[in-house]
MARLONU-935150 format. One record per atom (N, C-alpha, C): residue in one letter; z, y, x. Coordinates in steps of 0.2 Angstrom, whole numbers, plus 2048, in hexadecimal, padded with zeros to 3 digits. Each point is the difference from the previous one (the first is absolute). Example, Ala and Ser with C-alpha at 12.3 -4.5 7.8 and 13.67 -1.06 7.14 Angstrom:
2
A8277E4842
A8008067FC
A800806804
S7FC8057FE
S801806804
S8038057FC
This chain:
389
X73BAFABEC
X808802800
X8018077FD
X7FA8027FF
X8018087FD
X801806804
X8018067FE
X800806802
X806800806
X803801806
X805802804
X801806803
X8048037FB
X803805801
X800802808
X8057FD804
X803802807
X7FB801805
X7FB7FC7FD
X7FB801805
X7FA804802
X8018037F7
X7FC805802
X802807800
X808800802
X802806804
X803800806
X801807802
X802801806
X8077FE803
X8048037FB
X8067FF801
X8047F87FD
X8047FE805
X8027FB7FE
X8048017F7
X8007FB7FD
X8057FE7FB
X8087FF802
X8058057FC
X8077FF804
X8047FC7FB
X8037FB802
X8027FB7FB
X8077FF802
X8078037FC
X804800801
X8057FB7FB
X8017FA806
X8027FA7FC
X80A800801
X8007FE7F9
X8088027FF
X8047F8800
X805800803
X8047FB7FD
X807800802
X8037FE7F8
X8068047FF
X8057FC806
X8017FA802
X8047FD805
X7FA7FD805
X806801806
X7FB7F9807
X8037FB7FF
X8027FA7FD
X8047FA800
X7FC7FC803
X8047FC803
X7FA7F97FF
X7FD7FC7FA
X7FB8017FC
X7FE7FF7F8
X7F97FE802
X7FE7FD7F7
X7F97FE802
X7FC8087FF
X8038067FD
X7FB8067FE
X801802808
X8047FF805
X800805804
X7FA7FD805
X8037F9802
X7FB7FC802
X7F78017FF
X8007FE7F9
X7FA802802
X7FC809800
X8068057FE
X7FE806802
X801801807
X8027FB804
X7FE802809
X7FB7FC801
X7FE7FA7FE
X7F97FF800
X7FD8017FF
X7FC8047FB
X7FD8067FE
X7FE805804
X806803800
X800808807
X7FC7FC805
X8037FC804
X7FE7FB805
X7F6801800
X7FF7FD7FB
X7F98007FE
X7FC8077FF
X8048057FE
X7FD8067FD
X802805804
X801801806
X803806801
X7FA803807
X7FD7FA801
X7FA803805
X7FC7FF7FC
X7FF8027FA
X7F88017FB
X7FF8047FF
X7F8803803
X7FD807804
X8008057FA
X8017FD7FA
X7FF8057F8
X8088027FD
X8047FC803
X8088017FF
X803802803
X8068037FE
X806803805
X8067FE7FB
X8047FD805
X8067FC7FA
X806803804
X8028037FC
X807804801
X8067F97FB
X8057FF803
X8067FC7FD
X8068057FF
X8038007F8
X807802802
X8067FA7FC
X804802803
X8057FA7FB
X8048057FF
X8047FC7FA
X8088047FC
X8047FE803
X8007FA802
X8067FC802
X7FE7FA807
X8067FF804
X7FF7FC804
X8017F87FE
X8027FB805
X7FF7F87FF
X8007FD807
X8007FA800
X7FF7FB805
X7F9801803
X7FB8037FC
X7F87FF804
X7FD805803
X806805802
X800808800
X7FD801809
X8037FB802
X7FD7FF809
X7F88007FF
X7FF7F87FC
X7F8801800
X7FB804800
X8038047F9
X7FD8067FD
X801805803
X804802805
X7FE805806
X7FC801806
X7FD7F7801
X7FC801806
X7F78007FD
X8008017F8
X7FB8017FE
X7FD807801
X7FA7FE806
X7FB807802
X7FD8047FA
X8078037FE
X7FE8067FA
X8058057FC
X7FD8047FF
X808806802
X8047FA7F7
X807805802
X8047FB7FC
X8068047FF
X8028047F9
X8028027FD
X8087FE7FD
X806803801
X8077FC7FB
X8038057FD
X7FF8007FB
X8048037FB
X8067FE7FD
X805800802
X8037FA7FC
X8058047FD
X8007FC7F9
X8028047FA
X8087FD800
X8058077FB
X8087FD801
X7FF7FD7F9
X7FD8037FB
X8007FE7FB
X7FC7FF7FA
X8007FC7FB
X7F97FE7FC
X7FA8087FE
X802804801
X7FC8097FE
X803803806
X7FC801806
X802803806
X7FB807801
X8038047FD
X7FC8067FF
X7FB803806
X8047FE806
X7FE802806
X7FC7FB803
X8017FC7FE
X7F97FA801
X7FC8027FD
X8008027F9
X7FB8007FD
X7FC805804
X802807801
X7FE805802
X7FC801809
X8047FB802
X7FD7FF808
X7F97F97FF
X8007FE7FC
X7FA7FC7FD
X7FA8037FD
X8028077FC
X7FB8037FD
X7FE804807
X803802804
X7FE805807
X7FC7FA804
X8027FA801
X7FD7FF803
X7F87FC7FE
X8007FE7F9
X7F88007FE
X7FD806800
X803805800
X7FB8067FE
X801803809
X8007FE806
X801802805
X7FA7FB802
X8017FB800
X7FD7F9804
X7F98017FA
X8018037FA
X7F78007FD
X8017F87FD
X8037FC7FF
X8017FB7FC
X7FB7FE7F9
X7FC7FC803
X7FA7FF7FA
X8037F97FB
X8047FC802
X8007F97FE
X8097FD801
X8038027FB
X80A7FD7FF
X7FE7F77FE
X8037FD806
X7FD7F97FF
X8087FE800
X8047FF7FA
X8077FD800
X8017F97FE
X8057FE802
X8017F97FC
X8057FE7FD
X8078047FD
X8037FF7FF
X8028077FA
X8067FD7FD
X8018067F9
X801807803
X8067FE805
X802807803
X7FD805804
X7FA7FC803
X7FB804804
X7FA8037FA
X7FF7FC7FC
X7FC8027FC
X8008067FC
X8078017FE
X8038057FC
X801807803
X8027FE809
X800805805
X7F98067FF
X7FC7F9802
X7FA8027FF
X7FB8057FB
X8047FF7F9
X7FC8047FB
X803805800
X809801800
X8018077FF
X7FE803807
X8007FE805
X7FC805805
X7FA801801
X7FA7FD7FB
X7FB800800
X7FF8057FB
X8058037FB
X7FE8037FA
X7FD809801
X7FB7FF7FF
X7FB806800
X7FB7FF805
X8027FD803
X7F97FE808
X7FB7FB7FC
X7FC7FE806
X7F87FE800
X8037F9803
X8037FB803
X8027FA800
X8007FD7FB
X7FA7F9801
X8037F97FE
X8047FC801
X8047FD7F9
X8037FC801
X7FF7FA800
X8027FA803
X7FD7F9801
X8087FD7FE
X8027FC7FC
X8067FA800
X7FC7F9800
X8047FE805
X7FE7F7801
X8077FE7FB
X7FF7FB7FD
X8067FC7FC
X7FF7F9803
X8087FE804
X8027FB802
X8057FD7F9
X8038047FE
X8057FC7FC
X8008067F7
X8037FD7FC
X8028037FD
X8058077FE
X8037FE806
X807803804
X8067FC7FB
X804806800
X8047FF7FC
X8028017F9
X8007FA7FC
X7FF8027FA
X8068037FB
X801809803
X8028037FC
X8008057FD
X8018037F8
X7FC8067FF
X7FB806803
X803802804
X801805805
X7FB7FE802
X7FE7F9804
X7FB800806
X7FA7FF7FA
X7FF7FD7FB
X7FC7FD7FA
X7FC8087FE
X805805800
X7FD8067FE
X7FD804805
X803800807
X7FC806804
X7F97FA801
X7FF7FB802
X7FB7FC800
X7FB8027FA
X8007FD7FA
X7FF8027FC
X7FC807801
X804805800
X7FB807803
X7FD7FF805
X8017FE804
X7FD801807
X7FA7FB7FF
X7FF7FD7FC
X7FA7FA801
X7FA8047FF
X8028067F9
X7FA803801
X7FE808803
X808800804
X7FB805807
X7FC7FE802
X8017FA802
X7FD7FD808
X7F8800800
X7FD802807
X7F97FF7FC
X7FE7F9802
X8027FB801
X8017F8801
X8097FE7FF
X7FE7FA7FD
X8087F9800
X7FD7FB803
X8027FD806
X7FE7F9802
X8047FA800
X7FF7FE7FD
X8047F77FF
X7FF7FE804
X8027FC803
X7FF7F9804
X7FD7F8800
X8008017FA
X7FB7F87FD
X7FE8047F8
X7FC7FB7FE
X7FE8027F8
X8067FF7FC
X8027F8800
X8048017FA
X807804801
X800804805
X806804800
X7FE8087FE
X7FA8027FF
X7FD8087FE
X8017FD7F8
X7FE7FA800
X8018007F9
X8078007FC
X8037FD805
X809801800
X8018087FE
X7FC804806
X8038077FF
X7FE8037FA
X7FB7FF7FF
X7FF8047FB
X8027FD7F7
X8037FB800
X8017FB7FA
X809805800
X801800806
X808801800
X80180A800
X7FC804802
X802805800
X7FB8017FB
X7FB8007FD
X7FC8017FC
X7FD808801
X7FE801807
X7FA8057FE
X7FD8037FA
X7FF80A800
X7FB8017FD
X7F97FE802
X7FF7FF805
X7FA800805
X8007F9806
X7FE7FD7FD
X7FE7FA803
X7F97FE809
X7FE8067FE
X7F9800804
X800802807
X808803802
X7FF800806
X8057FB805
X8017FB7FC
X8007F9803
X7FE7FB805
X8017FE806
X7FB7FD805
X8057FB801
X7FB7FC804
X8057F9800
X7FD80080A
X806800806
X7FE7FD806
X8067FB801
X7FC7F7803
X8047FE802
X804803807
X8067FD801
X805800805
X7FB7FC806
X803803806
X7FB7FC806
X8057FE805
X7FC7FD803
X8057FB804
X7FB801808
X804800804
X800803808
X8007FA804
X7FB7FC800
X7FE7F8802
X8027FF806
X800805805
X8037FF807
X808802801
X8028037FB
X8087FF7FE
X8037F97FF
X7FA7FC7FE
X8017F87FF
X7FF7FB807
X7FC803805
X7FF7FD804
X8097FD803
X8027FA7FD
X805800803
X8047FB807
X806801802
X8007FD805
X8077F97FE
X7FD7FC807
X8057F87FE
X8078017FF
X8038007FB
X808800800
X8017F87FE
X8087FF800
X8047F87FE
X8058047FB
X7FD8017F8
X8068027FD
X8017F77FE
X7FE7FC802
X8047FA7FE
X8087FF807
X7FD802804
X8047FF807
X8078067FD
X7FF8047FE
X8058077FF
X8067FD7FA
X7F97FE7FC
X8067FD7FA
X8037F9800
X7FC7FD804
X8027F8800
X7FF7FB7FC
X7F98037FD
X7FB7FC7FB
X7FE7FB806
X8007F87FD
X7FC7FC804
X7F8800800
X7FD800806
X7F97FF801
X7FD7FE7F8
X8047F87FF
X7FC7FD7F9
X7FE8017FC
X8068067FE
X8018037F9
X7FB8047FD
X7FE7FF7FB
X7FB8047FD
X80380A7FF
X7FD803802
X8038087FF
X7FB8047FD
X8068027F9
X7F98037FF
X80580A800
X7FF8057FF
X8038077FE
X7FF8047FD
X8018077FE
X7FE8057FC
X801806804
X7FE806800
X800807803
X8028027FA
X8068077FF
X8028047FB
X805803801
X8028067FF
X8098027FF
X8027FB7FA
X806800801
X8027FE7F9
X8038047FA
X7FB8017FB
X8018037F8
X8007FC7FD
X8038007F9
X7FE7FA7FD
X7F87FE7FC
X7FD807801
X7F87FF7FE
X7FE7FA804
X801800806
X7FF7FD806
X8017F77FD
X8068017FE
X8007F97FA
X8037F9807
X802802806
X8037FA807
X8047FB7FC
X8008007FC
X8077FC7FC
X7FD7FA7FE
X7FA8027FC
X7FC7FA7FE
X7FD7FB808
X800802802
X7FC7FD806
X8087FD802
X806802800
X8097FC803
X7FE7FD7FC
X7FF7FF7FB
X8027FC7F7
X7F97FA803
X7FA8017FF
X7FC7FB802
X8037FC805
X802803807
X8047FB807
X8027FC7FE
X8068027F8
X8047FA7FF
X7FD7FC800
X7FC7FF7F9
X7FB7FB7FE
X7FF7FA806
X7FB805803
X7FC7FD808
X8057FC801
X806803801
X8047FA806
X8037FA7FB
X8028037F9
X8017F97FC
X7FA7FD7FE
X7F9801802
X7FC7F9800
X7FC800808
X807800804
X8037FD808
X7F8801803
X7FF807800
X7F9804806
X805802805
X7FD802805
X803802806
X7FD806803
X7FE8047F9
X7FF808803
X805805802
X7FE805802
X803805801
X7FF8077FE
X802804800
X7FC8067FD
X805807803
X7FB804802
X802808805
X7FF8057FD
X8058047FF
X7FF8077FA
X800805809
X7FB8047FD
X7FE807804
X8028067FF
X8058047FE
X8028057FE
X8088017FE
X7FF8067FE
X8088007FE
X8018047FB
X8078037FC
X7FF8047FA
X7FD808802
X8008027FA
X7FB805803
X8068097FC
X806801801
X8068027FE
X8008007F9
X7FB7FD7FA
X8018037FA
X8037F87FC
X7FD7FC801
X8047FB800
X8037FD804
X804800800
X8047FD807
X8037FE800
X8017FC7FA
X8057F87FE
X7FB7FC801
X7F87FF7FE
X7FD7FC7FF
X8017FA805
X7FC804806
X8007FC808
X8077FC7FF
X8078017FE
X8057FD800
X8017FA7FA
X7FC8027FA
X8017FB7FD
X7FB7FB801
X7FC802802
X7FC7F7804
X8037FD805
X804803804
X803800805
X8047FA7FF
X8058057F9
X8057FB7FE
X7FD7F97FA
X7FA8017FE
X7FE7F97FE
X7FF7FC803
X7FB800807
X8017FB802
X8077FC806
X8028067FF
X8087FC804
X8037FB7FC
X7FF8037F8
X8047FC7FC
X7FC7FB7FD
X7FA7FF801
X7FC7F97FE
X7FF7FC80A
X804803802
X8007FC807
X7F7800804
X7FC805800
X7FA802802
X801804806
X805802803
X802804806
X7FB7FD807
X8007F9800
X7FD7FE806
X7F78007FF
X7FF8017F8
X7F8800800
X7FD8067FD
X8028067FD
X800805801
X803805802
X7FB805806
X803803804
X7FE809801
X8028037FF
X8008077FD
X80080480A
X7FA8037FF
X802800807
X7FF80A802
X8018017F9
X802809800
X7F6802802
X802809802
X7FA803801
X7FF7FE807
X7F77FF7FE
X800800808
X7F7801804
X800803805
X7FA8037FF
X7FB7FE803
X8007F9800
X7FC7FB803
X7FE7FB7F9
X7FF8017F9
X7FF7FC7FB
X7FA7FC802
X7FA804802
X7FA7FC800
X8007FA806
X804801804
X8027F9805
X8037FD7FD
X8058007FD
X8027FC7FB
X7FC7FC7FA
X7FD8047FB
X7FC7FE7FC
X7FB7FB802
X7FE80280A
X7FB7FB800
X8017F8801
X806800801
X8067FB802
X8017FA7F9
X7FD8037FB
X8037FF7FA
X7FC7F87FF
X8017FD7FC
X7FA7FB7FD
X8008037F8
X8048047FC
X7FD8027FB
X8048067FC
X7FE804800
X8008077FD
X8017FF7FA
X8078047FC
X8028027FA
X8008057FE
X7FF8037FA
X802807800
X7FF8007F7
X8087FF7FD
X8037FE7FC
X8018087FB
X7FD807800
X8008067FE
X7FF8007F7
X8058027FB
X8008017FC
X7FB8077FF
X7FF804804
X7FC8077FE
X7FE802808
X7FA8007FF
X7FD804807
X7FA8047FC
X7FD805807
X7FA8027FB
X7FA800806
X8007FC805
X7FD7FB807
X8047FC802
X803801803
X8037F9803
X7FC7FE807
X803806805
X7FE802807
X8037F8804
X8077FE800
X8007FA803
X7FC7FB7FE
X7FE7FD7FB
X7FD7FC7FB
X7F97FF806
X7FC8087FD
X7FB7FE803
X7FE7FF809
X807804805
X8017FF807
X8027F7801
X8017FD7FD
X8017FA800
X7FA7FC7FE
X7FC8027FC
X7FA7FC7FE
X7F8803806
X803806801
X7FC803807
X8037FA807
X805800801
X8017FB805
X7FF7F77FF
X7FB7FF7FA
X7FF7FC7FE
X8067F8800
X8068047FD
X8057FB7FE
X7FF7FC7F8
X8017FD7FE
X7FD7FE7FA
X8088037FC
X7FE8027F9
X8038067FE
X8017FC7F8
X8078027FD
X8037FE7FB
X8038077FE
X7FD8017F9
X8038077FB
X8008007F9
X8078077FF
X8037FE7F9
X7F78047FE
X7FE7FF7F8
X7FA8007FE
X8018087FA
X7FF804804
X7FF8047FD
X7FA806802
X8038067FC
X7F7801801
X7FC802805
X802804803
X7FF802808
X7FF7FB804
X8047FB7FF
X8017FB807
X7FA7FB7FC
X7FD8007F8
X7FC7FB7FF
X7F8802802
X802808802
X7F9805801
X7FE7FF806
X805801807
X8017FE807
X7FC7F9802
X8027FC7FC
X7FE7F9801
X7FA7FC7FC
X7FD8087FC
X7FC7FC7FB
X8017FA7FB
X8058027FD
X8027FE7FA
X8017F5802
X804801807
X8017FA804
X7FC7FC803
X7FA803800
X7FD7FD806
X8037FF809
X8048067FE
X8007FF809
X8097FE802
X8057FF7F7
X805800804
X8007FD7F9
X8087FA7FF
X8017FD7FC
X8068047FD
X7FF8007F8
X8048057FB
X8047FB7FD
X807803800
X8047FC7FC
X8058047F9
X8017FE7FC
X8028037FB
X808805802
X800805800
X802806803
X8068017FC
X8097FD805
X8048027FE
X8027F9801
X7FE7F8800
X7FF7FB7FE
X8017FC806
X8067FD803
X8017FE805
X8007F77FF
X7FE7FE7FB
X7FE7FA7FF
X7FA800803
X7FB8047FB
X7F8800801
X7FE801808
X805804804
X7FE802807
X8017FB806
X8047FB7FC
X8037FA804
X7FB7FC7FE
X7FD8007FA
X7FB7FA7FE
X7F8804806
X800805801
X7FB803806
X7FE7FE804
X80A800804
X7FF7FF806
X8007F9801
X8027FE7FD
X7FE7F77FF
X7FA7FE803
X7FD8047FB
X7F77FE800
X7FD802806
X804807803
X7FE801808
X8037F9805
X8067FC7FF
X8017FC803
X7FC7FA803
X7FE8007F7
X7FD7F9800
X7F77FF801
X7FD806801
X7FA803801
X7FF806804
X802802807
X800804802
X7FA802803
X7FB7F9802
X7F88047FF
X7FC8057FC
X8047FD7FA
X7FB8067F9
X805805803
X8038037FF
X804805802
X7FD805805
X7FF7FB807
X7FC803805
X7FB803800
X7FA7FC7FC
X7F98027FC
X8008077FE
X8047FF7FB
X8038077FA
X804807806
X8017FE806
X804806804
X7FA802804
X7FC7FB802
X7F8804805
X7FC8047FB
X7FE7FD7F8
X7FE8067FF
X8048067FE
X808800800
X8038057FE
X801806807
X8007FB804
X7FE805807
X7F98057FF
X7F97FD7FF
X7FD802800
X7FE8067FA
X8057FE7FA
X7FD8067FC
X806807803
X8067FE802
X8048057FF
X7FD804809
X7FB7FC802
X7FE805808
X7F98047FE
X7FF7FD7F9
X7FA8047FE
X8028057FA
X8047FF7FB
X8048077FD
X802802800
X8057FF803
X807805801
X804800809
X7F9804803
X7FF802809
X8028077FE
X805803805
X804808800
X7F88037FF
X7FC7FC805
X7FA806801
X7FA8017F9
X8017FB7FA
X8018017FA
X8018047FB
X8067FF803
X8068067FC
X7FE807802
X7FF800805
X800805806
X7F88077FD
X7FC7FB800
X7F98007FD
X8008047F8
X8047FD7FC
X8018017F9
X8038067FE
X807803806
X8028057FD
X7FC805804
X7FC800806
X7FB804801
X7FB8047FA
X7FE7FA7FC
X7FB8017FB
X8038047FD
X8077FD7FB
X8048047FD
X7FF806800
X802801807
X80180A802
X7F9803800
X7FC7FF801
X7F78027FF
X8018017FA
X8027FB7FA
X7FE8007F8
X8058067FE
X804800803
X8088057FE
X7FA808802
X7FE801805
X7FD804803
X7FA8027FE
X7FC7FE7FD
X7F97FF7FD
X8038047FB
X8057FD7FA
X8028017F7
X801809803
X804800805
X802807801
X7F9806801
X7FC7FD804
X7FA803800
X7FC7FF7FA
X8017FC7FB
X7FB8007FA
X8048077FB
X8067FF801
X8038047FC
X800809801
X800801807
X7FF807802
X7F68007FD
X7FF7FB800
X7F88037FC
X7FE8027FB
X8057FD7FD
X8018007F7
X802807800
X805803805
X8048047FD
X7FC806802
């Protein structure tokens, strides 16, 4: 495993991990299951500050580890900046682990003159506009690491910002927290008024249009015009920046008369009891760069239907573990679910080993594992450099 910094010092490694909101989200999420996993490791000490608050701001309070709020009034908050720079250089901050633009930006002007590492994980592109294109763009190559989330998404990053320096790039999957999965017996057929019979299959998501829930209304039609008797249960809700979307699926299936067999059942924090309920997982995403429900649905071994792109073809091994349908294409999706209909043992087959790979690659204590290394190697570059000099 190579050289381990932490270990062969005395003092702990202080890792102060940023995240600009507490929402209920897939980055928040798995940064509480993370800390969860990392905060009693004898080589770490992990301090948290957030910019802003959210719905998952309770959980992230009763985490056993000091917890910082800065919350900013506006995009350059000088005084933030300034109580961020006091407080690395007070707490001895060896490691700024951010996830998002705005922390990560916090992060460098108050780190500028000090001895702090900089760490950015990339969940998304962000937003694509000038502004963010360019401070990204710099900040790629302060950092002394950028970590993707899948391969074909580092590859994304760096095709899209174009780097002068491509080499301090690392790829850690997303992890999934398997006792989070352990779920309990719900009747979402009972709630909604899905008959026993009926075949049900859902998806987990807010709804963006990335998210693409439209094509999946659009396929129901189909289904119910070659007279199936499925049902389908969306798990989320708009997320404020689209926020007509959820309404225009809404209003398709009223108006294709779908009301009784697609049922939109908002946000709700019981997804994995529901998911387990399901007879077949969709996850219809025009753009992801993991695809955290995808793979929690194939971890609960539900046999799993996705749009075919890169990440989600990387997650499943280019469809070994999940069937791929041409992405955007609600004929192709309905021809899928057909074939789940009419052969629901292969399907089966194809969910046990998608269980088994996604318990063996993408476990929190995986992830967990991966960014420890990170910080060694982050740690180590800094001691090979004070040698040089």
């Amino acid at each position: 495993m190579g050289q381990n910094w932490a270990k062969t010092h005395d003092k702990k490694v202080k890792v102060l991990f940023i995240l600009d909101f507490l929402s209920y989200g897939g980055i928040e999420r798995l940064a509480y299951d993370f800390l969860i996993n990392s905060y009693s490791n004898p080589n770490f000490e992990f301090i948290l500050l957030n910019l802003d608050g959210g719905s998952f701001e309770k959980e992230f309070n009763k985490l056993p580890l000091r917890h910082f709020r800065f919350f900013r009034k506006r995009f350059i908050d000088i005084n933030v900046i300034l109580r961020l720079r006091k407080l690395i250089k007070k707490e001895n901050i060896d490691i700024v682990h951010s996830q998002n633009i705005v922390g990560d930006f916090y992060a460098y002007l108050a780190g500028i003159g000090g001895n702090v590492k900089l760490i950015r994980t990339f969940h998304s592109l962000g937003k694509k506009k000038k502004w963010n294109k360019i401070i990204t763009h710099i900040l790629l190559g302060k950092h002394s690491l950028n970590i993707a989330v899948s391969n074909s998404f580092r590859d994304q990053i760096i095709h899209y910002f174009k780097p002068k320096v491509s080499e301090n790039f690392r790829m850690v999957y997303n992890g999934i927290d398997f006792n989070r999965l352990i779920t309990k017996k719900t009747s979402i057929r009972k709630q909604t008024g899905i008959p026993e019979n009926a075949l049900l299959f859902g998806m987990v998501g807010n709804f963006v249009n990335i998210k693409d829930q439209l094509t999946i209304c659009k396929s129901m039609k189909i289904l119910r015009d070659r007279e199936n008797n499925a049902h389908f249960v969306f798990v989320g809700t708009h997320n404020g920046i689209d926020k007509y979307y959820l309404q225009n699926c809404i209003d398709y299936c009223t108006k294709h008369q779908l009301s009784d067999r697609v049922h939109f059942l908002g946000l709700r924090t019981n997804a994995p009891d529901i998911v387990a309920e399901l007879d077949l997982f969709v996850f219809s995403s025009l753009y992801d760069t993991f695809g955290i429900a995808m793979a929690e649905a194939m971890a609960l071994g539900i046999p799993c239907i996705s749009s075919n792109i890169e990440p989600l073809r990387e997650i499943t091994n280019n469809g070994m573990y999940a069937r791929l349908f041409e992405t955007g294409n609600e004929y192709k999706l309905a021809d899928e679910i057909v074939s789940f209909i009419k052969d629901p043992g292969n399907f089966s087959k194809m969910a046990e080993l998608a269980k088994t790979h996604v318990h063996t690659m993408f476990s929190i204590e995986n992830h967990t594992q991966s960014n420890f290394a990170l910080y060694n190697e982050v740690l180590l570059m800094n001691k090979a450099t004070k040698r040089k000099s």
